[in-house]
N, C-alpha and C positions, 0 to 999 in steps of 0.2 A: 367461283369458289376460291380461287388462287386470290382475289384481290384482298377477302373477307379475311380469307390467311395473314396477307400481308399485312390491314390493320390491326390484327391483334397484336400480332409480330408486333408492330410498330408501337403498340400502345406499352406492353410489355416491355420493351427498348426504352422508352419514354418515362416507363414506373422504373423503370431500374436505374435510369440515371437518377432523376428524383429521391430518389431509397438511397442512391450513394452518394449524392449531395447533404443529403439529413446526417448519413453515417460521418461524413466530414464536417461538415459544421459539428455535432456535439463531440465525434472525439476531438477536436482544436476545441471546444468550449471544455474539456476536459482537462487537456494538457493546459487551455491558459491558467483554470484554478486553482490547477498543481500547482505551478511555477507561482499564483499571486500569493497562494499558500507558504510556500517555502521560503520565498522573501521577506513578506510576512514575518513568518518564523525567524529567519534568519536578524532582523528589524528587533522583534519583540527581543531577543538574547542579549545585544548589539556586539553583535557578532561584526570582527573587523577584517578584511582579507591581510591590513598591512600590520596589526598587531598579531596575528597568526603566523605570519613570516620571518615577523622577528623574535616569536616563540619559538622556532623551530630550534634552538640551539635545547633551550629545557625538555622538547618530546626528545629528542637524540638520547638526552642525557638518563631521562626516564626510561628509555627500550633499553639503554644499554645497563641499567642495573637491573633491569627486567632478565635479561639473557646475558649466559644461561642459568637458569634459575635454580635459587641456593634451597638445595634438597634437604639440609639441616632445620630448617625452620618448618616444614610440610605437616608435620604431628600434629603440631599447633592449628593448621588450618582444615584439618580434616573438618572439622565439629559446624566449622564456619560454613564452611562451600558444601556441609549434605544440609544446612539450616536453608542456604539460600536456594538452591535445587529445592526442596520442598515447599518453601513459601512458591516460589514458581507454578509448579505442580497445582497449588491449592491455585493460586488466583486463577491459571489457566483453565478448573472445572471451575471456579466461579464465573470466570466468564463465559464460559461454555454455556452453563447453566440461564444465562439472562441472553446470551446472543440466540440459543435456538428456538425460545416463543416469541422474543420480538422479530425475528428473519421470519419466522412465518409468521408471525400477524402483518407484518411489514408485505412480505409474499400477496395475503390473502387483501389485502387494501390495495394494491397497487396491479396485482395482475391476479383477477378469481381465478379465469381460465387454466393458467400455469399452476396454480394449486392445485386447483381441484384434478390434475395430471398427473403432479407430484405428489 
């Protein structure tokens, strides 16, 4: 009986390295499409690190008329920033709205079991 033990043990020892060799290989298959993503992106803008550094002098320039911020002018911006807060609002039920029957049709195509749970 002890031995019958011991192979399952073993088998179990055996699926779990297995199970965590899969879990490592897709999350690195994960993080590398991030990163090919983000270059990508970074490629598609043409984003420069050395004209970024030499921008630095205009972000300075910009935080500092930024702060601290001229109270005089605020009246004027009310009307603006509750327009934009609301556009906000709206797109985020709109997408609300398309994201929760395609997640579960997405759901029910790809894993029935966990649906039909959920």
């Amino acid at each position: 009986m002890k031995n019958n033990c011991g192979i399952s043990q073993h088998y179990k020892f055996v699926a779990n390295i297995a199970s965590d060799r899969r879990s490592l290989l897709k999350r690195s298959l994960q993080i590398f499409l991030v990163a090919a993503l983000i270059v990508w992106s970074l490629k598609n803008v043409g984003f420069s690190l050395k004209e970024l550094i030499q921008g630095l002098d205009g972000i300075v320039d910009i935080v500092g008329r930024m702060l601290p911020p001229k109270t005089d002018k605020w009246r004027g911006l009310v009307k603006p920033v509750v327009e934009t807060v609301n556009i906000s609002i709206i797109g985020t039920f709109i997408a609300t709205i398309i994201a929760v029957p395609l997640g579960s049709w997405l759901l029910k195509t790809s894993a029935p079991m966990v649906s039909f749970i959920v």
